[in-house]
C-alpha positions in Angstrom: 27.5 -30.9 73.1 27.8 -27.6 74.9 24.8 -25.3 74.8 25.3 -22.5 72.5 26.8 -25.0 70.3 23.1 -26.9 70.2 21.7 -23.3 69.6 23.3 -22.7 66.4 22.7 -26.2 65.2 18.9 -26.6 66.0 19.1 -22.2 64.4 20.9 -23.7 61.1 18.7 -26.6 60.9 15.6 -25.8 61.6 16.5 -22.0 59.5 14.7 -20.7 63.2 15.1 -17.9 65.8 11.7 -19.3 67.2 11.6 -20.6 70.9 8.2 -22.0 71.7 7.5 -21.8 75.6 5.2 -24.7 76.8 3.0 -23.1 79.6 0.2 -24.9 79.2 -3.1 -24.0 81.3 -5.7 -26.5 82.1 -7.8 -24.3 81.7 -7.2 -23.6 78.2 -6.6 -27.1 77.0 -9.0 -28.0 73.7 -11.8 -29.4 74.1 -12.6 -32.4 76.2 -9.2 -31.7 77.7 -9.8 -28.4 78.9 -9.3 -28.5 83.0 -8.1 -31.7 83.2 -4.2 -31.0 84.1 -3.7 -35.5 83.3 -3.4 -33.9 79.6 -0.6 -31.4 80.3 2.3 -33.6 78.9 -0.7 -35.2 75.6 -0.9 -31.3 74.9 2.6 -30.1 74.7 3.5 -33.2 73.1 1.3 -32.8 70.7 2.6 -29.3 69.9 6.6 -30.4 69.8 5.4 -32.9 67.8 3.7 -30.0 65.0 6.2 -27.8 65.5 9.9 -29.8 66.2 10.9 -28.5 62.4 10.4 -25.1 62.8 12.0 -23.9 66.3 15.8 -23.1 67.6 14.0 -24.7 71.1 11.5 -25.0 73.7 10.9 -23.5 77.0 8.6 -25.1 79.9 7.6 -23.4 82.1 8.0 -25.3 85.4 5.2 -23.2 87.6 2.6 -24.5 84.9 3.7 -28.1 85.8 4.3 -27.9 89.3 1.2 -26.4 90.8 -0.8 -29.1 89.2 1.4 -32.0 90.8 2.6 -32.2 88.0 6.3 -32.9 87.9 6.5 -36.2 86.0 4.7 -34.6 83.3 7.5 -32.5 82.6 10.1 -34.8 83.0 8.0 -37.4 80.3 7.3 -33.9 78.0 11.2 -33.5 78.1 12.3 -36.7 77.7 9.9 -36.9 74.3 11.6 -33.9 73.0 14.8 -35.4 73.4 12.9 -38.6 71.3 11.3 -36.7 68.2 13.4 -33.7 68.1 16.9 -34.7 69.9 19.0 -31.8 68.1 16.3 -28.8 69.2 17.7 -27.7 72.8 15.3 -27.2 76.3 15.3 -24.3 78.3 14.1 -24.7 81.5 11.6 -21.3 82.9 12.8 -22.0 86.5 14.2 -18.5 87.3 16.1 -19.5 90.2 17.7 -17.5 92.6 19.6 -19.2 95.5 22.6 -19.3 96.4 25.3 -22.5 98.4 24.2 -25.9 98.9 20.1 -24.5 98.0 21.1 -23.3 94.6 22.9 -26.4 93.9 20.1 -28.6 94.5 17.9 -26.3 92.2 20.8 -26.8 89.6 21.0 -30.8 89.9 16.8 -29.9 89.4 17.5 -28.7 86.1 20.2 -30.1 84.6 20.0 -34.0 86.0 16.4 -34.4 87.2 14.5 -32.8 84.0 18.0 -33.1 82.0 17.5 -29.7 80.3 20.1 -27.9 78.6 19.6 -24.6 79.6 17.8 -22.7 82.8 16.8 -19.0 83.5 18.4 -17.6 86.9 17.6 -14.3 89.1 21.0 -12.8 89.8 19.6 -10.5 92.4 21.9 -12.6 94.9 24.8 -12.1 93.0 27.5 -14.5 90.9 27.2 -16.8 94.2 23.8 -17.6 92.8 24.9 -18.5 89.1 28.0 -20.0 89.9 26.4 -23.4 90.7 24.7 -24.4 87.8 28.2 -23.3 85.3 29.4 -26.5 87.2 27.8 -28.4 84.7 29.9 -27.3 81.8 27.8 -27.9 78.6 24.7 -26.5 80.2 23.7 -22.9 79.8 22.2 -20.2 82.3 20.0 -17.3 81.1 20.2 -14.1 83.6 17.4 -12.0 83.9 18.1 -9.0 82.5 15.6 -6.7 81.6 12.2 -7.9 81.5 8.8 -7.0 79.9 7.0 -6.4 82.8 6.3 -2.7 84.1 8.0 -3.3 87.4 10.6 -4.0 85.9 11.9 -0.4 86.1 11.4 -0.8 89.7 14.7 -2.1 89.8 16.5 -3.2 86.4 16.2 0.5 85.6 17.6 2.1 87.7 21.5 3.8 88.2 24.2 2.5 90.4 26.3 5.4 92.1 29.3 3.5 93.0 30.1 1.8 89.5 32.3 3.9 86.7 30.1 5.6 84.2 26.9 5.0 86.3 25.2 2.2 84.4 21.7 1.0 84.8 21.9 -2.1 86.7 20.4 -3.9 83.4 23.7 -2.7 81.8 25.4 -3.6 84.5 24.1 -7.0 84.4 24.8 -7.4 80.6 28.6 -6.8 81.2 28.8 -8.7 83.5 27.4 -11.6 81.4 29.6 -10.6 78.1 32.6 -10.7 80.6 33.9 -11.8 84.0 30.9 -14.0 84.9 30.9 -16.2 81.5 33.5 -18.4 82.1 33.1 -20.9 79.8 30.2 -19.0 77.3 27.6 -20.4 79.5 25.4 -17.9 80.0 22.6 -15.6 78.1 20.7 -12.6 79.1 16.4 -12.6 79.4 15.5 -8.8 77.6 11.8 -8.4 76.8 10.7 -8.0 73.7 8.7 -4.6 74.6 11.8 -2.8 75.1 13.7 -3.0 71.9 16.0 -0.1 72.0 17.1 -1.6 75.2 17.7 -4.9 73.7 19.4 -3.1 71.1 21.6 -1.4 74.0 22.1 -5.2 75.9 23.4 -6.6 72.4 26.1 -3.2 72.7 27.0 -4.2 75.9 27.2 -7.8 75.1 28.2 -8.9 72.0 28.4 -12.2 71.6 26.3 -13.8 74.2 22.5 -15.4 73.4 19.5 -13.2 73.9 16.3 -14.8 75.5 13.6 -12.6 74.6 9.9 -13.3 75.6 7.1 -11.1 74.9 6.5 -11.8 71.3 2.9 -12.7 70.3 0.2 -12.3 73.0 2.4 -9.8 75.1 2.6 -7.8 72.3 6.2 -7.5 71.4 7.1 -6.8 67.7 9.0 -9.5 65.9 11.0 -7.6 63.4 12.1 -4.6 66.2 13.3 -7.7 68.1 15.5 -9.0 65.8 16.9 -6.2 64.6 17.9 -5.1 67.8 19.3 -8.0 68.7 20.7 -10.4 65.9 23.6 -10.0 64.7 25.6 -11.9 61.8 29.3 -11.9 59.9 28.8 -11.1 56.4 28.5 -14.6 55.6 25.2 -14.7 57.6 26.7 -16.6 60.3 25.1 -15.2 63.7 27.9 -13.6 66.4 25.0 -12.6 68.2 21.7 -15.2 68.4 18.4 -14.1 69.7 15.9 -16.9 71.0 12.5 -15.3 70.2 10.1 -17.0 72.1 6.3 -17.4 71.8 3.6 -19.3 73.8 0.3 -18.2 74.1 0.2 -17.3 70.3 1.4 -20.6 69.9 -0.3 -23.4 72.3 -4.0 -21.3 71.9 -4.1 -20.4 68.0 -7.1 -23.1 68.5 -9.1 -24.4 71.0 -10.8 -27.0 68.8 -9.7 -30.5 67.2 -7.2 -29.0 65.1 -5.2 -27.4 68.0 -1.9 -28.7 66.8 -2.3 -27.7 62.8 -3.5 -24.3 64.0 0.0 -24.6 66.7 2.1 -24.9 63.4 0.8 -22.2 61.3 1.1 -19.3 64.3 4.4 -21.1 64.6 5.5 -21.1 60.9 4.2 -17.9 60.7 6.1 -16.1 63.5 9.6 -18.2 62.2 8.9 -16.1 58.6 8.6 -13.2 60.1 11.6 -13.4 62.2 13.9 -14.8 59.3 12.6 -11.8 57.4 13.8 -9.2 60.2 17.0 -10.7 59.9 17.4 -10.9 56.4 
């Protein structure tokens, strides 16, 4: 099934803009668990399992895997999602950004190594750098966009003199994305939650394709501002534009105690509510 065809099934489904991301930090593992990185893949498994109703799809993070050695973990998390919740689609946080024979190694990575459906990129390099992994034609690429983080201005922010009309190079980006990079409706756009007037100016730009957003919960990002600047439906409710909302600290630490995965749910169920409210 192609990717923005699992989106909308795991969104109608599961009623859901809610991505949970899976970062998990030894560190911050419950209980007798905490600094043992063995109990990565028991943790997040744990929290798919409380939360595989309630969630368009999940995102690992593959830093948090792979500086603890590890890899397998991730491969065995994924592989259970595809088990308990086979319709709910995985994102891979890789944010790649190669390009020739490199990027296609990082894409065979992601899509037949850890057999997830989707991967962020860094375009930085150009369409030379994304053009690898829409090879894989039911798989999806998100492009970083415009991010959360203050140094993001640094760059995404700022004007380009020799394109018509002078766009930011985040605007830039987004057209790009909506138009002759997308091929085959492959790709999405990363736009951080903190800056929702410029999600709201992304969606403008780019219509139709899926919006990653991170920043919601811990980072501080306002759930309702995020969907309404970038949601959009037909009058029927069926979404032109989806948003993937996604949450993780919230999420994986709303307890450090026993009950980890209940208290997982609720900050889970919780966030979905309020994001089905925004859009409704």
């Amino acid at each position: 099934m192609h990717f923005l065809d699992m989106l909308r099934q795991a969104e109608r489904l599961n009623d859901s803009l809610l991505c949970v991301g899976l970062d998990p930090d030894p560190e911050r593992l419950p209980g007798a668990w905490q600094g043992d990185a063995s109990r990565l893949f028991d943790f997040c498994a744990a929290i798919v399992d409380a939360t595989r109703d309630l969630v368009i799809a999940y995102k690992p993070q593959i830093a948090y895997f792979a500086a603890h050695g590890a890899e397998a973990q991730l491969e065995r998390l994924i592989g259970h999602i595809r088990r308990v919740a086979p319709r709910v689609p995985v994102i891979l946080d890789a944010k790649r950004g190669d390009i020739g024979s490199t990027a296609e190694q990082y894409a065979k990575e992601a899509f037949v190594r850890y057999q997830a459906d989707a991967v962020t990129l860094s375009p930085f390099m150009g369409f030379d750098s994304v053009e690898p992994y829409l090879r894989y034609p039911d798989k999806g690429a998100f492009l970083l966009c415009r991010t959360s983080n203050p140094g993001g201005s640094d760059l995404q922010n700022q004007r380009l003199a020799d394109v018509d009309g002078q766009p930011r190079v985040y605007e830039h980006l987004a057209r790009l994305a909506q138009g002759p990079w997308n091929t085959n409706g492959q790709l999405g756009l990363v736009v951080g939650a903190t800056y929702p007037q410029e999600i709201e100016r992304v969606r403008e730009l780019a219509p139709t394709v899926p919006l990653l957003v991170p920043g919601v919960g811990a980072q501080g990002g306002d759930a309702r501002a995020t969907v309404r600047a970038g949601y959009r439906a037909e009058a029927d409710g069926t979404p032109t534009g989806l948003v993937i909302v996604n949450s993780s600290r919230a999420v994986l630490y709303a307890s450090r105690g026993p009950d980890f995965a209940a208290a997982a749910r609720a900050a889970a169920q919780a966030t979905r509510d309020e994001l089905n409210a925004a859009r409704r």
